[in-house]
N, C-alpha and C positions, 0 to 999 in steps of 0.2 A: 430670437430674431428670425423672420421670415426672409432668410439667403438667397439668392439664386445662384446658378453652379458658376457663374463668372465672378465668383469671389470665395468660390473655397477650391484647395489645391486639388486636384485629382488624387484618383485613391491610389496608394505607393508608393505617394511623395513621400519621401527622407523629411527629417528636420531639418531646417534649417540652420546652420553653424555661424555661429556670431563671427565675423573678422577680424583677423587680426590684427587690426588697427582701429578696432570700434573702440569707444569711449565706453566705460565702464564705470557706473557711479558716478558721474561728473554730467556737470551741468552744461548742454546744448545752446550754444549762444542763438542770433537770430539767421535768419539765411540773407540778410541783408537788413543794414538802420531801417529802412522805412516799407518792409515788408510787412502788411493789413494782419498779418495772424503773427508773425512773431516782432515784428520789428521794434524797437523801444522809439524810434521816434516818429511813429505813423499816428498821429494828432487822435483818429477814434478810431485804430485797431486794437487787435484781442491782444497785444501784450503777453501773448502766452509765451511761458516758462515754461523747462522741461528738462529732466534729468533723466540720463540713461539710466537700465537699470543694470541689464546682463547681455548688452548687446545685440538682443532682438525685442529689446520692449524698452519702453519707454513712457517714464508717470509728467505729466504736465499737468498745468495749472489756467484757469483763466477768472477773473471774475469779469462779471454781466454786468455792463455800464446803462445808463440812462441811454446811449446813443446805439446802444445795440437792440431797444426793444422793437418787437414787433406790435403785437396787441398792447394794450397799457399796459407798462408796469412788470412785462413776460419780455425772453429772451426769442429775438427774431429768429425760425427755425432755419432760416439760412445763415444766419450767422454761426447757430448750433451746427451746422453742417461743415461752417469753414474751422469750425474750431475741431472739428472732430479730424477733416483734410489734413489741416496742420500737422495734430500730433502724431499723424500717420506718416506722414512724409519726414516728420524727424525718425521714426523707425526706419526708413529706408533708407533713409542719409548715411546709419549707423552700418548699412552693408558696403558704403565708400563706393556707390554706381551712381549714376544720375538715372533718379526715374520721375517721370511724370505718375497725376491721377491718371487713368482710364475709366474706372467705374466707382462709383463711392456708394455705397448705398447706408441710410441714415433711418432707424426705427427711434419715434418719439414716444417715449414714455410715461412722461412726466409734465406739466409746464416749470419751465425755468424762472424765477419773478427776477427783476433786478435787484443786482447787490448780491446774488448768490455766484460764489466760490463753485467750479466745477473741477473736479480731478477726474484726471482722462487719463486711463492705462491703455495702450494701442502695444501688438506684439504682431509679428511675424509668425503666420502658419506654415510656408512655404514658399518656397522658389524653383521656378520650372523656368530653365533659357529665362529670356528676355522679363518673366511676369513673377511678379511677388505677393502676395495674399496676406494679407492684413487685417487684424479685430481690432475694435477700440468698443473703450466702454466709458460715459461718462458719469459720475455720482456728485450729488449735492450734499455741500457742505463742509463732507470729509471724506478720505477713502475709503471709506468702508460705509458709506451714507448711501441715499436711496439712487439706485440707480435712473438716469433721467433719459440717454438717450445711448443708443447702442449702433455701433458702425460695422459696416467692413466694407474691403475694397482692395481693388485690382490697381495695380500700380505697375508701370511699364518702363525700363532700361531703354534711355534714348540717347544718341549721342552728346558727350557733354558739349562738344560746338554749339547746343540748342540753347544751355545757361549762357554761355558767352557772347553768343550771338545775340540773344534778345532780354538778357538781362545785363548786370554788374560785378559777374564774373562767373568762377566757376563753382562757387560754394565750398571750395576745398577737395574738389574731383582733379584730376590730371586731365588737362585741357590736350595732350595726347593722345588720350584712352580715346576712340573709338568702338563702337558694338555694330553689330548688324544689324541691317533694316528688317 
C-alpha cells in the first residue's frame, strides 16, 4: 500500500496496549439498529459483523449484495471503502474513547463481483494524544483468500457529547468523559 505519513504513527511510537475493558474474542454488536455499515436493520446496509480478536484488532465480515454494486455485477468502491471505515472504527471502539474518521485512505486491488464474502482484519498501530493509526486488510472468500483491498487511517478522539449530540447515544463511552480540543 502506497501510505502517506498521516496514517502511519511516528517513529518511537510504543505499542499500543489493549484496555482493560476491551472485549476479547467476542462478538461486536452494531453502533446503532440502523447504522449503513453495521446495523441489522438498515434495509441495504453492509450488515457487517465483527469479532474482537486481542483488543487491538478486529476480523469482520461482509458480503457484497446486488444493491452494493458499482459497475455490473462489481462491488461499488465506495462502498468498499465504507466497509473497510467500519471495521476500523470497531478497532477504535475496542480502546473505550470516542474517535471519529479523519483520514481513510483505501488501495483497490482486486474487483469485488457480487455475492463475494469479504473478511477484513483492521488492527491498531499506534496511538499518539488524541490520534490513533489503523490497517485494514480485506480478502475474498476466505481469510487467507486473495487480498482485494487494503486500508489505513487516522482516526481522532473527540468528545463523546459529539455521539450524543448528533446521534443515539453514546455507543457505550461515558457520556462524562470529556477530551481536549
Amino acid at each position: 500500500m502506497n501510505r502517506s505519513n498521516l496514517t502511519v504513527p511516528p517513529a518511537g511510537t510504543p505499542a499500543p496496549q489493549p484496555h482493560p475493558e476491551a472485549l476479547i474474542g467476542e462478538k461486536l454488536g452494531p453502533h446503532y439498529a440502523r447504522c449503513f455499515g453495521c446495523g441489522p436493520d438498515h434495509p441495504t446496509g453492509l450488515h457487517l459483523e465483527a469479532v474482537s480478536d486481542d483488543g487491538l484488532s478486529v476480523s469482520a465480515e461482509f458480503t457484497v449484495g446486488a444493491e452494493h454494486q458499482g459497475a455490473p455485477g462489481l462491488a461499488h468502491g465506495g462502498v468498499l471503502a465504507t466497509a473497510m471505515d467500519e471495521a476500523l472504527g470497531m478497532v477504535v471502539w475496542l480502546l473505550r474513547k470516542p474517535y471519529v474518521t479523519g483520514r481513510l485512505e483505501t488501495d483497490y486491488l482486486l474487483p469485488v463481483p457480487v455475492g463475494t464474502t469479504l473478511h477484513i482484519r483492521t488492527r491498531c498501530t499506534g496511538v499518539v494524544g488524541r490520534k490513533a493509526y489503523l490497517e485494514a486488510e480485506a480478502r475474498m472468500g476466505a481469510p487467507d483468500g486473495p487480498v482485494a483491498v487494503r486500508g489505513a487511517a487516522l482516526f481522532v478522539e473527540v468528545p463523546v457529547s459529539h455521539f450524543s449530540e448528533h446521534g443515539d447515544g453514546s455507543g457505550g463511552m461515558d457520556p462524562e468523559r470529556e477530551v481536549n480540543p
